[in-house]
C-alpha positions in Angstrom: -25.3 -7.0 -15.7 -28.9 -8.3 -15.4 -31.7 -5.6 -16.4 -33.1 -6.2 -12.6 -29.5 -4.7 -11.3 -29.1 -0.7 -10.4 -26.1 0.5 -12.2 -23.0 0.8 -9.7 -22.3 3.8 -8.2 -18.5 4.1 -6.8 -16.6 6.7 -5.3 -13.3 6.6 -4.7 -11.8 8.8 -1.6 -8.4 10.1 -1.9 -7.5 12.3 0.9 -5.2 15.2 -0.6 -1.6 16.0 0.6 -2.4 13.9 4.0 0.1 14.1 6.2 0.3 17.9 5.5 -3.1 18.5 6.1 -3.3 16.3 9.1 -0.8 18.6 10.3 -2.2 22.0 9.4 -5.4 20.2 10.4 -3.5 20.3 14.0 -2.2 23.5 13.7 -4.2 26.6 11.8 -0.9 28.4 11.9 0.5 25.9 8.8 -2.8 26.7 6.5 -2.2 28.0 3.5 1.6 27.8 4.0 4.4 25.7 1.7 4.6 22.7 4.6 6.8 19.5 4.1 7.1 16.3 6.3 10.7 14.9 5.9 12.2 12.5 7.7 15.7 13.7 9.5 14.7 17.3 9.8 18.4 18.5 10.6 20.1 17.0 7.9 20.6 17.7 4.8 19.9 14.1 3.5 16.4 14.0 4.9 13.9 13.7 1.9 10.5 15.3 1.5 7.8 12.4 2.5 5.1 15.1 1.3 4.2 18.5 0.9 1.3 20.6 1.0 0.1 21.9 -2.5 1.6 25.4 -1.6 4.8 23.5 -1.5 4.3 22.2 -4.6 3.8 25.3 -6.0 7.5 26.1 -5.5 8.6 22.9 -7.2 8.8 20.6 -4.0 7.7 17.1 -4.4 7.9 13.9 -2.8 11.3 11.8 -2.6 13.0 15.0 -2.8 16.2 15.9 -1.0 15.5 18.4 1.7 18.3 20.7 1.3 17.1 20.8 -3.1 13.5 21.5 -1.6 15.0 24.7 0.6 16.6 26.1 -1.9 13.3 26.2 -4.2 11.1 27.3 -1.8 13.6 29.2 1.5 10.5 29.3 3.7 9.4 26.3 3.6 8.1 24.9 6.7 9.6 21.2 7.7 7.8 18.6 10.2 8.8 15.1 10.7 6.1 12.1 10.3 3.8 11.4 13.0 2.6 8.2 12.0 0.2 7.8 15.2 -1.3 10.8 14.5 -2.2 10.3 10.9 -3.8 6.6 11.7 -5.9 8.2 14.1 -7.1 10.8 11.7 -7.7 8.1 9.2 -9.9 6.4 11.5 -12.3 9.3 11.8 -12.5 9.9 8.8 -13.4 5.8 7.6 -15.9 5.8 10.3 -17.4 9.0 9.2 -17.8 7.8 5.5 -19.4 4.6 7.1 -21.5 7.0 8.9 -23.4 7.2 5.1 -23.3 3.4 4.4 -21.4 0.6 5.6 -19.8 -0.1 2.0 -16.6 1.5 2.8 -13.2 -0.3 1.7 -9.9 1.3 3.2 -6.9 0.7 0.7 -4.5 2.6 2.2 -4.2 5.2 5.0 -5.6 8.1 3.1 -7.6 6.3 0.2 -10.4 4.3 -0.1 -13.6 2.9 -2.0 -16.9 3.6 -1.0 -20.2 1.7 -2.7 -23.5 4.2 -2.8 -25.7 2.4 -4.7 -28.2 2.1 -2.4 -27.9 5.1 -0.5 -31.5 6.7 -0.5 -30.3 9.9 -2.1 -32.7 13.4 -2.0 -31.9 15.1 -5.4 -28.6 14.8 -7.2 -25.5 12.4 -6.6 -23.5 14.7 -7.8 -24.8 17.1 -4.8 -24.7 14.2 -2.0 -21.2 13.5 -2.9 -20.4 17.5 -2.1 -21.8 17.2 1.1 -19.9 14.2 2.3 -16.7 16.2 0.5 -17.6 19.3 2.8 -18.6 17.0 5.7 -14.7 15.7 5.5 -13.8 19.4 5.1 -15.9 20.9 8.0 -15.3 17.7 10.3 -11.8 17.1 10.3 -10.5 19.8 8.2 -9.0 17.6 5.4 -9.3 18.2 2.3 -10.3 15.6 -0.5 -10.9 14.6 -4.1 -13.7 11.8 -4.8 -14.2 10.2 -8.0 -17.2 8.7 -9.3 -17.9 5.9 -11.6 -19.9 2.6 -12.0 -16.4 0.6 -10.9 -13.3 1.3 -8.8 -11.0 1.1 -11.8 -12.9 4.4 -12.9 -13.5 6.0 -9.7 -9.3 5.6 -9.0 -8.8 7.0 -12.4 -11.5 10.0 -11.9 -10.3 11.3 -8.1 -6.8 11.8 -9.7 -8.3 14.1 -12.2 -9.1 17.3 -10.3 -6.7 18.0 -6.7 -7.6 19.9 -4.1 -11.3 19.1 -3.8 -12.2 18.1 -6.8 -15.1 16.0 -7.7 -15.2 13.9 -11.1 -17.8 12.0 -12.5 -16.1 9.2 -14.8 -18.6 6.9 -16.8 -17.9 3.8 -19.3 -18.8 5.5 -22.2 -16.6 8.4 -21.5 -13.3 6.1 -21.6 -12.8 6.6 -25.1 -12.5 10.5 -24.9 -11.3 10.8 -21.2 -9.0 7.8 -21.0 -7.4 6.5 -24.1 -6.0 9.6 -24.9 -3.6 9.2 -22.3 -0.3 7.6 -21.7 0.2 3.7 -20.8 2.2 4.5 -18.1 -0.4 7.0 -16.6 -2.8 4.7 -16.0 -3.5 3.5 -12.9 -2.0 -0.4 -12.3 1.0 0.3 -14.1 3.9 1.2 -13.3 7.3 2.2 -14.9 8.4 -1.0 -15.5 5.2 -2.1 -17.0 4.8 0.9 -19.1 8.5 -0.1 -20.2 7.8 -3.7 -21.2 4.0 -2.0 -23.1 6.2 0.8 -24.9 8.8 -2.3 -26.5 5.9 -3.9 -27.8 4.3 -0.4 -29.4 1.6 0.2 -26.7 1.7 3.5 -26.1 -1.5 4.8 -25.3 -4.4 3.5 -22.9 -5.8 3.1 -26.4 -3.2 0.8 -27.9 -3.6 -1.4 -24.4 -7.5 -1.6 -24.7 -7.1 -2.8 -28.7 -3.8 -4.9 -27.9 -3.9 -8.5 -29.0 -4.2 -10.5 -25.7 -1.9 -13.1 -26.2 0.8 -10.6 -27.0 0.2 -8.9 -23.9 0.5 -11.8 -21.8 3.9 -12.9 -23.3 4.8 -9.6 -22.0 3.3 -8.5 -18.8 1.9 -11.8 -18.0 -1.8 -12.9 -16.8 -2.1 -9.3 -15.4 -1.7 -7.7 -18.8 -5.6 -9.3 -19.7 -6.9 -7.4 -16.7 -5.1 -4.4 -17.2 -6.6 -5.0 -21.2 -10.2 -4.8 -19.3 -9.5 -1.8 -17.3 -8.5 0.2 -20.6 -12.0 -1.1 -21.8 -13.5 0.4 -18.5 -13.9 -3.3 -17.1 -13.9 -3.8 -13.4 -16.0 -6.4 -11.9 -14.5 -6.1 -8.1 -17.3 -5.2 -5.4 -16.6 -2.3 -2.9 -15.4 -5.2 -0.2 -14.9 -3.7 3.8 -13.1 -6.7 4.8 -10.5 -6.6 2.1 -8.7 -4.3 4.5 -8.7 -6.8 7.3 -6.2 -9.0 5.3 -3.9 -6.1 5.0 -3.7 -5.7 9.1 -1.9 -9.2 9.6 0.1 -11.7 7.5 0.7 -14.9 9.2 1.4 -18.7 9.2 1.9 -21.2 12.3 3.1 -25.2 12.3 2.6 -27.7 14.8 5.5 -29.9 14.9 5.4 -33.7 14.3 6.5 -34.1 18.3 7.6 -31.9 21.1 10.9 -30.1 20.9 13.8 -28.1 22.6 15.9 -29.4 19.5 17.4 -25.5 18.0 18.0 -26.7 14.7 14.8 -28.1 14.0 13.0 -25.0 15.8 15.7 -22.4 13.5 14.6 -24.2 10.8 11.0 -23.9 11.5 11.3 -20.3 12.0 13.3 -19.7 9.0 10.4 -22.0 6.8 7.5 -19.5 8.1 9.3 -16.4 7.6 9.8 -17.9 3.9 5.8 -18.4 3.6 5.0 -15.0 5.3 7.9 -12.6 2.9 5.9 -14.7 -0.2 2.8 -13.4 0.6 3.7 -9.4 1.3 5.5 -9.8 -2.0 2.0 -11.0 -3.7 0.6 -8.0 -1.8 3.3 -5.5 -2.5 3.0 -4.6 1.5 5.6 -4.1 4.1 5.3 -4.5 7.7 6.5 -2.5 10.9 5.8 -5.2 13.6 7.1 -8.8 14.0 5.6 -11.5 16.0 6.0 -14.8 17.7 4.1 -17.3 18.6 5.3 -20.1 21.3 2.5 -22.8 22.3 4.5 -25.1 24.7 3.6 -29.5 24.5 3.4 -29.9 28.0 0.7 -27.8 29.5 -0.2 -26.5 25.9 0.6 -23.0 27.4 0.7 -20.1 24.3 2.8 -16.8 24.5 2.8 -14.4 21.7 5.4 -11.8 21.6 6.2 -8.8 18.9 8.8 -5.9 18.6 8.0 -3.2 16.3 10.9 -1.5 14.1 11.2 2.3 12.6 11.6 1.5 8.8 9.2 -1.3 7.9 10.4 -4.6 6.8 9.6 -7.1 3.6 12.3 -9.9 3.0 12.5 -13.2 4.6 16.2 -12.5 6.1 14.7 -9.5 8.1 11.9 -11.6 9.9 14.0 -14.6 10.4 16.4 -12.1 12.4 13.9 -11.0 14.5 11.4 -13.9 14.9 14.8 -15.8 16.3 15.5 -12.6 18.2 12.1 -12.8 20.0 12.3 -16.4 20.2 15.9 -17.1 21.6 14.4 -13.7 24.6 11.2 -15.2 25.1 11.6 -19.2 25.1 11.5 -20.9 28.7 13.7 -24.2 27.3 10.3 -26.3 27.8 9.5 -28.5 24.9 7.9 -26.6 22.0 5.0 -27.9 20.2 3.7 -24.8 17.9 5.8 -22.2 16.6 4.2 -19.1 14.6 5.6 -16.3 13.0 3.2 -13.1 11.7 3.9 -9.8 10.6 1.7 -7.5 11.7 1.0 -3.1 10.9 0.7 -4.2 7.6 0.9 -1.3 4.5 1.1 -1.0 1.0 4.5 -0.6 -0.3 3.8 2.9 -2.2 2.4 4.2 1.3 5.8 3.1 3.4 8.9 5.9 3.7 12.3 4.9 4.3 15.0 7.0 5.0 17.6 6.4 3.0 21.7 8.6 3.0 21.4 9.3 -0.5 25.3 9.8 -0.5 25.0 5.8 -0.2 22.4 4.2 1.3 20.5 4.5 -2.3 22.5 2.1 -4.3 23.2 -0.3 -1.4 19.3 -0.6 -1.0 18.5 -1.3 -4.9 21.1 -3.8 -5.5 19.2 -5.5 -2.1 15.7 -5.1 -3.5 16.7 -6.1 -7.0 18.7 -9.1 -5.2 15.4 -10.3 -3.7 13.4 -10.0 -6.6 15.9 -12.3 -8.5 15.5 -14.7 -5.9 11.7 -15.1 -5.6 11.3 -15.4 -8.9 13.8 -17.9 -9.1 12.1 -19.9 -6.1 8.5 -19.2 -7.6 10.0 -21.0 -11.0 11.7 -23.6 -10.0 11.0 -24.3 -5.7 12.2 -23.0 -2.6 15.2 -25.6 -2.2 16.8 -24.0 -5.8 18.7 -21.1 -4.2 20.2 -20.9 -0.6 22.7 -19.3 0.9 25.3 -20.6 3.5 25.0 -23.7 5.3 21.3 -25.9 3.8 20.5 -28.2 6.5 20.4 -31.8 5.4 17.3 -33.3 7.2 
């Protein structure tokens, strides 16, 4: 950092229990009571999305089975999601953080970086944190924990620390103390399977990742296991970004094809190539999507209709949008010759924010041997080209 620099000041947001408190936030009869929000309320194999912390006082926790979250805690109080509402209470509560500085970065629906650095501040930062913490409180009755730190690896690592309404100050020179102590597979960018491949080659500890030989760690982990080495050293270069979120909103791609066509095998085919491109990139992401859309631009009058459905569970794999980019295309095409064909996915989220109800009598399984199918796939198309696997019919062209 160059001497003429001010030292970074990040917060990170993280809104506790959300939905709960969206929903208490609603209704002052829920305060201070065990509430859930569970998908398939009557039935038994509804799971717990989340619960308020009086919940989890009883033992109930997220992915839960509803009827094993009853029988730990008989009055507990069960809502199903209401997504539109907790978007809009997401949205009033970004704008009011940007109220303070327009440094805000959204990551998810109830998360988010904020840069202060050079907010004029009277007194303390400690104390101007509290007051936008009890703004958020008195305002919208939500509560939150905010973590602070010269970088958003620390401020992430410092919000988790104290919940409800806890505020933690997390500098570089405390990682030592504060954060190698800890497990590998606590710390924040890695997950079980990570901390699986760390533990095999005898990192343990945030500690044995931040003194880990680099070379090692990339034979096992890959590129990401040198950043992830960084972040154990309390390295984090990114900048508090407010458009970053704008990537997450739409995923996209579009061709213009080499002449007009009403030809169906060279327009499946197109479809089928862009929902290819557009599954890649939410896989880089780790998002999903709840909305599909098509774009038709006609050759003739260069006319352009754009048309979307939007589905319960969100969606991910190439199969699903080719499904229902041809579904929107075979309902919405005019037979006219077809220059541009676009497909986009669009109510974009991170994967660890989506919900999907799943019978776990025998939905579970069914699902992972999908996902894990998938997986298997891309990596195989990643390593070797798109043309290595297919399945069914491959067009010869």
């Amino acid at each position: 950092m160059n001497k003429s620099e001010k030292p970074k000041i990040i917060l990170h947001i993280d809104m506790n229990s959300f939905y709960a408190s969206v929903e208490a936030a609603h209704n002052p009869d829920l305060r201070g009571k065990p509430l859930a929000i569970a998908g398939n309320v009557e039935e038994r194999r509804g799971i717990i999305v989340t619960c308020s912390y009086e919940a989890r006082a009883k033992g109930v926790k997220a992915t839960m089975p509803l009827w094993q979250a009853k029988k730990l805690c008989p009055n507990l109080f069960v809502m199903p999601p209401n997504h539109a509402k907790y978007r809009r209470m997401a949205d009033r509560m970004f704008e009011l953080l940007r109220s303070y500085t327009p440094l805000v970065e959204p990551v998810s629906i109830d998360e988010g970086y904020v840069d202060i650095t050079d907010v004029e501040v009277n007194g303390s930062y400690l104390a101007f944190v509290k007051t936008i913490q009890q703004n958020i409180l008195s305002t919208l009755n939500l509560p939150s924990s905010i973590g602070i730190a010269p970088n958003k690896f620390l401020a992430k690592m410092a919000s988790d620390m104290k919940k409800p309404m806890g505020i933690t100050i997390l500098r570089k020179r405390d990682v030592p103390k504060v954060l190698w102590p800890l497990q590998v597979g606590e710390m924040h960018g890695i997950g079980k399977k990570s901390a699986e491949k760390l533990n095999k080659i005898k990192i343990y500890t945030i500690k044995d990742l931040a003194h880990a030989d680099s070379i090692t760690l990339e034979k096992a982990i890959g590129i990401n296991g040198i950043r992830l080495k960084e972040r154990a050293n309390g390295i984090d270069n990114r900048p508090v970004d407010p458009e970053a979120a704008n990537e997450w909103k739409s995923i996209g791609n579009s061709t213009t094809l080499r002449a007009d066509t009403v030809n169906m095998t060279t327009i499946q085919n197109t479809i089928k190539r862009l929902s290819e491109s557009v599954a890649r990139r939410m896989q880089r992401k780790k998002v999903v999507a709840s909305t599909i859309q098509l774009t038709i631009r006609y050759g003739k009058n260069r006319k352009t209709i754009t048309r979307s459905m939007t589905e319960e569970n969100a969606v991910e794999h190439m199969e699903e949008l080719y499904e229902r980019a041809l579904f929107l295309f075979e309902k919405n095409w005019s037979g006219d010759p077809i220059r541009l064909i676009g497909v986009a996915v669009q109510n974009v989220i991170d994967k660890k924010e989506t919900f999907k109800q799943l019978d776990l009598f025998s939905s579970n399984k069914k699902d992972e041997k999908k996902t894990k199918f998938h997986e298997t796939l891309s990596n195989l198309q990643q390593k070797f080209g798109q043309d290595i696997v297919f399945k069914g019919k491959k067009d010869l062209e």
